[in-house]
C-alpha positions in Angstrom: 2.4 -15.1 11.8 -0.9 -15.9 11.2 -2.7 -15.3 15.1 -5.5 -17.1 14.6 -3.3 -19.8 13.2 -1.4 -19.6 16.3 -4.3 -21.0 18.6 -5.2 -23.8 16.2 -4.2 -26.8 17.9 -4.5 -29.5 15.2 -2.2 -27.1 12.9 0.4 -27.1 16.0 0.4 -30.8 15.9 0.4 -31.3 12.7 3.6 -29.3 12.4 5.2 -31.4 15.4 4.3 -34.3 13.6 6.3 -32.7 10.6 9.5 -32.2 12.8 9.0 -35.7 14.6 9.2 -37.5 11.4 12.1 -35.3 10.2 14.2 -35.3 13.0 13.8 -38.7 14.2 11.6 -37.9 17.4 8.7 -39.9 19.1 6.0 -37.6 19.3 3.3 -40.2 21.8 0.1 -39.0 23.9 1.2 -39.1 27.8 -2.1 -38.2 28.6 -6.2 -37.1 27.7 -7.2 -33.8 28.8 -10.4 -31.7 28.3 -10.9 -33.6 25.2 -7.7 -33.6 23.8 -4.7 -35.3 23.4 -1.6 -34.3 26.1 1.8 -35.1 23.5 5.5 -35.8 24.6 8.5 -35.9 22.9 11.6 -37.1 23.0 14.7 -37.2 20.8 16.9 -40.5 20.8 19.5 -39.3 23.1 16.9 -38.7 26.1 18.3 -40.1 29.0 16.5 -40.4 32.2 19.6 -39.3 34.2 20.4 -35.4 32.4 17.9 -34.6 30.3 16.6 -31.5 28.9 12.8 -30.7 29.7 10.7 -28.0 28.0 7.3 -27.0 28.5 4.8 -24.2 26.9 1.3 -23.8 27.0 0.1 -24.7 30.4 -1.3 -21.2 30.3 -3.5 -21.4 27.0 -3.7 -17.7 26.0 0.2 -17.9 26.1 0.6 -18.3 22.8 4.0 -16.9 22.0 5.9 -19.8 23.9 3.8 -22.4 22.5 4.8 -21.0 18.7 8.2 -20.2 20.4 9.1 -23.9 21.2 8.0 -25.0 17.7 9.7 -22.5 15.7 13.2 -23.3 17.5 12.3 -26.9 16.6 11.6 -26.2 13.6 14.8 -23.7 13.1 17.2 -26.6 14.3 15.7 -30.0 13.2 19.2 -31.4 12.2 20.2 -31.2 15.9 17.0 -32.2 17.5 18.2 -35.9 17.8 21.1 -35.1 19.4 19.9 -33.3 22.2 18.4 -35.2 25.1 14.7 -33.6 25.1 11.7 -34.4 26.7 9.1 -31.8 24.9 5.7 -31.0 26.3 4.5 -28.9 23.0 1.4 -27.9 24.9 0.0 -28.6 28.1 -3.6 -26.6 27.6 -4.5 -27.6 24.3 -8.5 -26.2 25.3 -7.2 -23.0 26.9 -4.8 -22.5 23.8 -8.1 -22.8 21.6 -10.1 -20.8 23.6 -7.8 -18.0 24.4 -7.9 -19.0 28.1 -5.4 -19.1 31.0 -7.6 -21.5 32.3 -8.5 -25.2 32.0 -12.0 -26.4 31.1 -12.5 -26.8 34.6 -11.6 -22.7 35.1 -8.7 -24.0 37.2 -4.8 -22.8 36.4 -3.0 -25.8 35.6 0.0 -24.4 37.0 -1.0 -24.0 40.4 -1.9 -27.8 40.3 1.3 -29.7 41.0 1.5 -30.2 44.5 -1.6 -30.8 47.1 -4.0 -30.5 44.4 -3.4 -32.0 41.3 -5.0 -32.7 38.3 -5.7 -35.8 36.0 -2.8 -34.1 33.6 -0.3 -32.5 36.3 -0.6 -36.1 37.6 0.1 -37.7 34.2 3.4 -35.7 33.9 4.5 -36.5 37.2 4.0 -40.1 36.6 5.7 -40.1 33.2 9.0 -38.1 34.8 8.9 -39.9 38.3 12.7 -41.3 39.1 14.2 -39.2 36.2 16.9 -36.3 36.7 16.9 -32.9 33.9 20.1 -30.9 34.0 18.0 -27.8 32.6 14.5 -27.5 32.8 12.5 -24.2 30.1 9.3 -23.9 31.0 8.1 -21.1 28.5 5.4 -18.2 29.4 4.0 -15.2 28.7 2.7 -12.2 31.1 -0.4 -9.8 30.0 1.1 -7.0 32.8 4.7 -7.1 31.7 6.6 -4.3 29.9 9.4 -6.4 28.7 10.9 -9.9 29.0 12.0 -11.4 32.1 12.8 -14.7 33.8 12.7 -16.8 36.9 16.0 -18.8 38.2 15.7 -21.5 40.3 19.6 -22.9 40.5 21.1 -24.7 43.4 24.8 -24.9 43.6 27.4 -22.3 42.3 25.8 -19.2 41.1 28.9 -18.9 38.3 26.1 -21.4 36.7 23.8 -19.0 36.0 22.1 -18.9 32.8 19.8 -15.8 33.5 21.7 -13.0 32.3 23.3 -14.8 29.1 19.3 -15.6 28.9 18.2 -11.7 28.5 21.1 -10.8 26.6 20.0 -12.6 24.0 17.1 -10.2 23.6 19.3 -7.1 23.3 17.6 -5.1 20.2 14.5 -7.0 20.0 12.9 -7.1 23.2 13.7 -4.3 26.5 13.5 -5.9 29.7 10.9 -5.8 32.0 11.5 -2.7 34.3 9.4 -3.6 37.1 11.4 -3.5 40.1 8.1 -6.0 41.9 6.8 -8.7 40.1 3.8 -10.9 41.3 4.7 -9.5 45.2 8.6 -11.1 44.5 11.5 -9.0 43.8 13.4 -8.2 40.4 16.5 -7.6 39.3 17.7 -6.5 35.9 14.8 -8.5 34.7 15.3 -11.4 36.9 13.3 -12.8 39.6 14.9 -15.7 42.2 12.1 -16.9 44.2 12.6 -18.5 47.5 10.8 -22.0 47.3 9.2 -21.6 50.6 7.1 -18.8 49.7 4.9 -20.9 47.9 1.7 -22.8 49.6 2.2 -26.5 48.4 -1.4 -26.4 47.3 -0.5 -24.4 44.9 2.6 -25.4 43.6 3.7 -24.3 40.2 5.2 -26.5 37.8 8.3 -25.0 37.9 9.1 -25.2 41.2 7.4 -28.9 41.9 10.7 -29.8 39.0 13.2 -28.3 41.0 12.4 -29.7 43.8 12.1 -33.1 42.6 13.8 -33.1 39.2 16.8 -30.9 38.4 18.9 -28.1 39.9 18.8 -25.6 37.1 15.3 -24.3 36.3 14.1 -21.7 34.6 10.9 -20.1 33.4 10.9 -17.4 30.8 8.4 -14.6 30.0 7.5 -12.4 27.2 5.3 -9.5 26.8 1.7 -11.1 25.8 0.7 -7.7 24.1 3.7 -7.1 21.8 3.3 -8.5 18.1 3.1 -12.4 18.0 5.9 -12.2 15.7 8.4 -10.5 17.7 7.5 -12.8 21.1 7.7 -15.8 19.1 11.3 -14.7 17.8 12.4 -13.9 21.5 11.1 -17.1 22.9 13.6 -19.0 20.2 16.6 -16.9 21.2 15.9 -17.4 25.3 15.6 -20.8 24.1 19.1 -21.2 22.0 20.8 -18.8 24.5 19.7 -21.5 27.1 21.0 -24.2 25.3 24.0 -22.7 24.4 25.1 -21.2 27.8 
């Protein structure tokens, strides 16, 4: 995969647009942020009540789950319609260009979705206010990491886990991360299970602002940002379909 092709965002649309059309999705702007054009969208079996949310790009020099989430589109466009989905294709569309974690603004758009908000986080909020998700991907990538790992945020019966099916997936491709510490929260076998009230609400993520407010099964996967583009993109399809599937 062409990189610098991977942080053109008219190309990324342009190739949404492509799947939209084929697969019968609405592709709409929910929003205009530094400049650009914030897209949604949705298949025709999205229901307010259990649907499917995914997310990539808040973080803009996280490329491989932006690319990830297209290429599994892309990969499985005669299912698309059935599956209830609410797609954010990219949430940083400047940071993407730039290579940035950060906004125009130099804030991180994922620490924005509780106290302190911004134009965009408060967009999305608006747009999924009232609804319900029965899974919620929000797709990332980590400069520090060694391998791939996860966060799981589940309430209910932990037989309804989807971490380790998640990682499995990645067996021959991708090692998980071997870090027993991760951002000053434990891990295990790869997996990290946050406790909510760790985190200040000024600085919610927006993982954790859907699962208190929008679903009971959330989770947040990560690649290694320094392997080949390629190989991250590949293993952000299979965490993906191994979600989906599990």
């Amino acid at each position: 995969m062409n990189l610098k092709d991977a942080h053109n965002y008219r190309s990324l649309l342009k190739r949404w647009r492509a799947v939209s059309r084929e697969a019968g999705l609405k592709m709409v702007p929910v929003s205009r942020f530094d400049g650009s054009r914030i897209y949604e969208i949705t298949s025709p079996a999205f229901s307010k009540d259990n649907g499917i949310y995914l997310s990539a790009g808040i973080h803009g020099d996280e490329v491989g789950g932006v690319q990830g989430l297209l290429c599994w589109a892309e990969k499985n466009v005669r299912n698309l319609a059935s599956l209830p989905l609410l797609l954010f294709p990219c949430l940083n569309p400047w940071g993407m260009e730039g290579n940035s974690r950060f906004c125009q603004t130099g804030d991180d758009l994922n620490r924005l979705w509780g106290g302190n908000k911004s134009d965009l986080t408060t967009a999305i909020q608006n747009r999924i206010q009232n609804m319900k998700f029965h899974l919620i991907l929000n797709l990332h990538e980590d400069y520090d990491a060694n391998g791939a790992y996860l966060y799981e945020l589940i309430r209910g019966s932990k037989s309804k886990t989807r971490g380790e099916g998640i990682l499995q997936s990645l067996e021959g491709l991708i090692p998980r991360d071997g870090r027993k510490v991760i951002e000053k929260k434990k891990v295990r076998n790869g997996i990290i299970r946050p406790r909510p009230r760790n985190f200040l609400a000024g600085e919610l993520p927006e993982a954790l602002y859907l699962f208190q407010n929008h679903t009971d099964h959330s989770y947040t996967m990560e690649t290694p940002s320094e392997l080949d583009l390629g190989v991250r993109v590949n293993a952000q399809v299979r965490m993906i379909e191994a979600a989906l599937t599990l």
